[in-house]
Backbone as CSV, one residue per row, in Angstrom:
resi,resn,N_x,N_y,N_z,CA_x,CA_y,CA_z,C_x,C_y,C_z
1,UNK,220.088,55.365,350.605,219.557,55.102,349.287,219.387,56.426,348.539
2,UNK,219.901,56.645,347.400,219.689,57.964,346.554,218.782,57.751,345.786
3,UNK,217.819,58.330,345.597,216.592,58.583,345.166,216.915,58.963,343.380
4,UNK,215.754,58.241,342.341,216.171,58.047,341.502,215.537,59.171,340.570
5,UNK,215.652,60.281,339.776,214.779,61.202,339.168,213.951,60.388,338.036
6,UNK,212.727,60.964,337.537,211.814,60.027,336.716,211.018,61.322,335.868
7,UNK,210.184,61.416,335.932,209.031,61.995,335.707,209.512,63.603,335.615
8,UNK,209.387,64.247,334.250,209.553,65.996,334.172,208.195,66.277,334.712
9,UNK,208.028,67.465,335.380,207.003,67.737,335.726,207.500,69.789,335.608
10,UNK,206.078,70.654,335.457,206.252,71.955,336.103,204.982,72.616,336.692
11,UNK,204.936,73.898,336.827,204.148,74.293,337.611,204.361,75.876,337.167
12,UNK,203.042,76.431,336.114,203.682,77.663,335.670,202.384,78.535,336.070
13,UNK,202.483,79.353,336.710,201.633,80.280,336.825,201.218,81.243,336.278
14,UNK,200.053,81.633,335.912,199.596,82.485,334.804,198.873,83.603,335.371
15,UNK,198.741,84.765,335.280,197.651,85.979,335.509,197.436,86.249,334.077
16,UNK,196.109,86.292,334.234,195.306,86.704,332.906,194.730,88.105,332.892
17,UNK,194.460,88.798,332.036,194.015,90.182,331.760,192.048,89.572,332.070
18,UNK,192.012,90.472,333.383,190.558,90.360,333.352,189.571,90.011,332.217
19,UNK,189.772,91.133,331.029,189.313,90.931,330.164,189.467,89.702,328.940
20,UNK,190.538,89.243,329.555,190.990,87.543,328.602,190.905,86.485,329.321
21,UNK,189.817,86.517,330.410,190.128,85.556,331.328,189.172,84.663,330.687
22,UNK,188.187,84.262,329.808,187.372,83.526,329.179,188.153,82.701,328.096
23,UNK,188.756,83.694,327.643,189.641,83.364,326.806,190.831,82.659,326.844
24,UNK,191.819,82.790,327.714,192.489,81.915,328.550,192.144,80.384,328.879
25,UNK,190.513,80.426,329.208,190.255,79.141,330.216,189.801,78.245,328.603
26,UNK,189.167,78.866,327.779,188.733,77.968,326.560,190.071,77.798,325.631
27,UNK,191.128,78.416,325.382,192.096,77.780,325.257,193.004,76.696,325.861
28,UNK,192.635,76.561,327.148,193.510,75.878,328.220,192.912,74.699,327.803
29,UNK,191.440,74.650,328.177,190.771,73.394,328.070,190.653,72.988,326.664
30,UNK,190.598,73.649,325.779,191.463,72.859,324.113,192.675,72.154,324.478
31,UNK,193.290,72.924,324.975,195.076,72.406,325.179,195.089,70.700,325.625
32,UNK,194.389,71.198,326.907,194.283,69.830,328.135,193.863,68.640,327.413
33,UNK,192.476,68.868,326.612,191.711,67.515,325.861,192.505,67.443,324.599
34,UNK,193.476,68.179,324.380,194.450,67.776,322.972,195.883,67.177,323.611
35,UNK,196.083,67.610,324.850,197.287,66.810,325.658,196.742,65.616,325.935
36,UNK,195.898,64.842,326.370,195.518,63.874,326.784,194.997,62.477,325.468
37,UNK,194.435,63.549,324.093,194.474,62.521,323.310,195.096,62.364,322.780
38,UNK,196.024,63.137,322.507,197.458,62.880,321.443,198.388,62.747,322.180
39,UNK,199.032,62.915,323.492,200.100,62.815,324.153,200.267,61.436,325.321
40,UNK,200.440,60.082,325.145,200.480,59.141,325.854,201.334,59.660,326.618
41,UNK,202.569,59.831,326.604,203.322,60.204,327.471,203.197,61.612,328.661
42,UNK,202.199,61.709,328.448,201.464,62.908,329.516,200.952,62.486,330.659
43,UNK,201.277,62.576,332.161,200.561,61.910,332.753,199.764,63.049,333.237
44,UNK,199.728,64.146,333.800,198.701,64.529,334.465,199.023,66.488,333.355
45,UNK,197.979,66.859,333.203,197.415,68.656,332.492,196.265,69.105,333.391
46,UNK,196.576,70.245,334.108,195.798,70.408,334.457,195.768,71.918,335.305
47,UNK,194.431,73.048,335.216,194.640,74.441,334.890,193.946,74.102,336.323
48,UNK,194.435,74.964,336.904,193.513,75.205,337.960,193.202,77.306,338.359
49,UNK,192.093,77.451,339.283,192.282,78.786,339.613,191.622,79.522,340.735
50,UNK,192.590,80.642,340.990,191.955,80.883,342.395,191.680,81.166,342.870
51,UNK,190.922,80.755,343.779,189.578,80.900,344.239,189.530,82.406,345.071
52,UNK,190.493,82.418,345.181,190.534,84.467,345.857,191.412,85.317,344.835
53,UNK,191.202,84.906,343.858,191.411,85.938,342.573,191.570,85.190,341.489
54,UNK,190.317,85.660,340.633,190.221,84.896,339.370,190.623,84.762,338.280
55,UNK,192.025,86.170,338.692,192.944,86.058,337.198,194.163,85.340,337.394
56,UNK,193.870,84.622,338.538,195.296,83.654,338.902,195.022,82.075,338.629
57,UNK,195.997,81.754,338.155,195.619,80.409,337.612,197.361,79.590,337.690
58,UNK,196.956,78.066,338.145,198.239,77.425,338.086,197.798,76.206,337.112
59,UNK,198.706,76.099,336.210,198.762,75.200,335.608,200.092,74.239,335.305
60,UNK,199.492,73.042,335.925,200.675,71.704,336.762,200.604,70.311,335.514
61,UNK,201.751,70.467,335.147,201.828,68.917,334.047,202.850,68.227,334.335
62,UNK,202.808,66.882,334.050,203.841,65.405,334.205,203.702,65.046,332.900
63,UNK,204.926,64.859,332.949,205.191,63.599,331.707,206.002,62.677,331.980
64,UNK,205.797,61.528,331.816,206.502,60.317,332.110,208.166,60.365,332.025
65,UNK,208.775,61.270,330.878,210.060,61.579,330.581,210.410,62.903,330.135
66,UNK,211.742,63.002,329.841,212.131,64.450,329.314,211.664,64.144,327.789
67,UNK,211.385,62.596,326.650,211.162,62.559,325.712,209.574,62.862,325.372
68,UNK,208.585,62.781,326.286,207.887,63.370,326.679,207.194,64.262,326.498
69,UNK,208.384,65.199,327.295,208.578,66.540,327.507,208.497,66.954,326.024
70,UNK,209.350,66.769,325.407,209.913,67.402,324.113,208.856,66.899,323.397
71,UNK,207.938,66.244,323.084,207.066,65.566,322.502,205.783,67.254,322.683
72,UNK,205.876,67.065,323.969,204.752,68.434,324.248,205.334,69.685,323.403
73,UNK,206.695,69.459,323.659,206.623,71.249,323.025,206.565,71.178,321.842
74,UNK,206.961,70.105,321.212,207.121,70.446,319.411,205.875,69.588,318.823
75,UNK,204.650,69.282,319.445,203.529,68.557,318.792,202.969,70.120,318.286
76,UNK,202.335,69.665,317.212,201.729,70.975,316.123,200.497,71.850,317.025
77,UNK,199.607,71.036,317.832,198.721,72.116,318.740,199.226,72.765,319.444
78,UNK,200.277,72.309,320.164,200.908,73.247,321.036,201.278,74.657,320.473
79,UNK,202.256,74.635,319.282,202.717,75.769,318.717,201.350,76.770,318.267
80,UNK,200.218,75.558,318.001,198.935,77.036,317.716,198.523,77.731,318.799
81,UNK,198.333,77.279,319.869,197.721,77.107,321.086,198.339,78.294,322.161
82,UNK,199.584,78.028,322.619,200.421,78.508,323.192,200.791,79.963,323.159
83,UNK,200.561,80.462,321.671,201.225,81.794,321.385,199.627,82.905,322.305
84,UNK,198.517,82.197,321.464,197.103,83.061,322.164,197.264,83.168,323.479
85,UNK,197.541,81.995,324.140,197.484,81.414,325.819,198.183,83.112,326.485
86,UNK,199.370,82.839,325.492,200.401,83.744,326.718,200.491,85.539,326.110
87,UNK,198.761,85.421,324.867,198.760,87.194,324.458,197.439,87.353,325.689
88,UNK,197.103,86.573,326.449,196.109,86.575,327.776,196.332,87.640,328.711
89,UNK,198.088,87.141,329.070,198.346,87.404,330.714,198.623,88.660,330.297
90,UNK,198.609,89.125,331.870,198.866,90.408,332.321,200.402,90.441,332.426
91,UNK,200.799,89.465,332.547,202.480,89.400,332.970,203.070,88.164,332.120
92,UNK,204.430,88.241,332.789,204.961,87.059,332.146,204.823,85.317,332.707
93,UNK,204.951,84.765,332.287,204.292,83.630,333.385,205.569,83.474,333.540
94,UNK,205.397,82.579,334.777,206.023,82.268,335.790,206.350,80.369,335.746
95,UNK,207.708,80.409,335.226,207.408,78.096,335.359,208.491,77.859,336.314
96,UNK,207.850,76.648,336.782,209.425,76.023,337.718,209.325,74.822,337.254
97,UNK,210.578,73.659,336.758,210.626,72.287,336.290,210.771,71.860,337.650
98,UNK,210.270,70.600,337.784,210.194,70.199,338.529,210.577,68.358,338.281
99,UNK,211.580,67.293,339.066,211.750,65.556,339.070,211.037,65.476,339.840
100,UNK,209.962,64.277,339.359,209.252,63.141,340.336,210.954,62.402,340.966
101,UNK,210.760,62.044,342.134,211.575,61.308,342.965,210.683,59.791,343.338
102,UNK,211.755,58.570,342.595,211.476,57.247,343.062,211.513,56.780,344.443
């Protein structure tokens, strides 16, 4: 049986500048509660960080489709949101796309 692809998903990792790490997390959590009320097609946003170094942070999202997908990048918060997010890090972030498998 070949397994059917569904669901875009990624997994992008962020290091934040010590000093933007407040800053980072109150943008994220704008992001998250603006993905969830405006984006039906979102299934899971969500920042996480860790716990043996606090300028590391993964942040893991699903969307039901690649239409979705494209829905996230070109909705109007994103484009405000996004540019601050990534004047944070210390580096460049890091994404991998990722298919849910049926």
């Amino acid at each position: 049986m070949t397994a059917r692809n569904s669901g875009k998903s990624f997994i992008a990792q962020l290091r934040t500048l010590p000093e933007k790490r407040g800053e980072l997390i109150a943008l994220q959590t704008e992001l998250k509660k603006l993905v969830f009320a405006q984006e039906p097609g979102a299934l899971v946003y969500e920042l996480f960080q860790s716990e043996e170094d606090p300028d590391l942070f993964q942040c893991i999202a699903t969307f039901r489709d690649d239409a979705a997908f494209e829905t996230h990048m070109h909705i109007d918060f994103h484009d405000r949101l996004v540019p601050p997010i990534l004047a944070c890090l210390a580096e460049d972030m890091k994404i991998t796309f990722y298919r849910s498998l049926d």
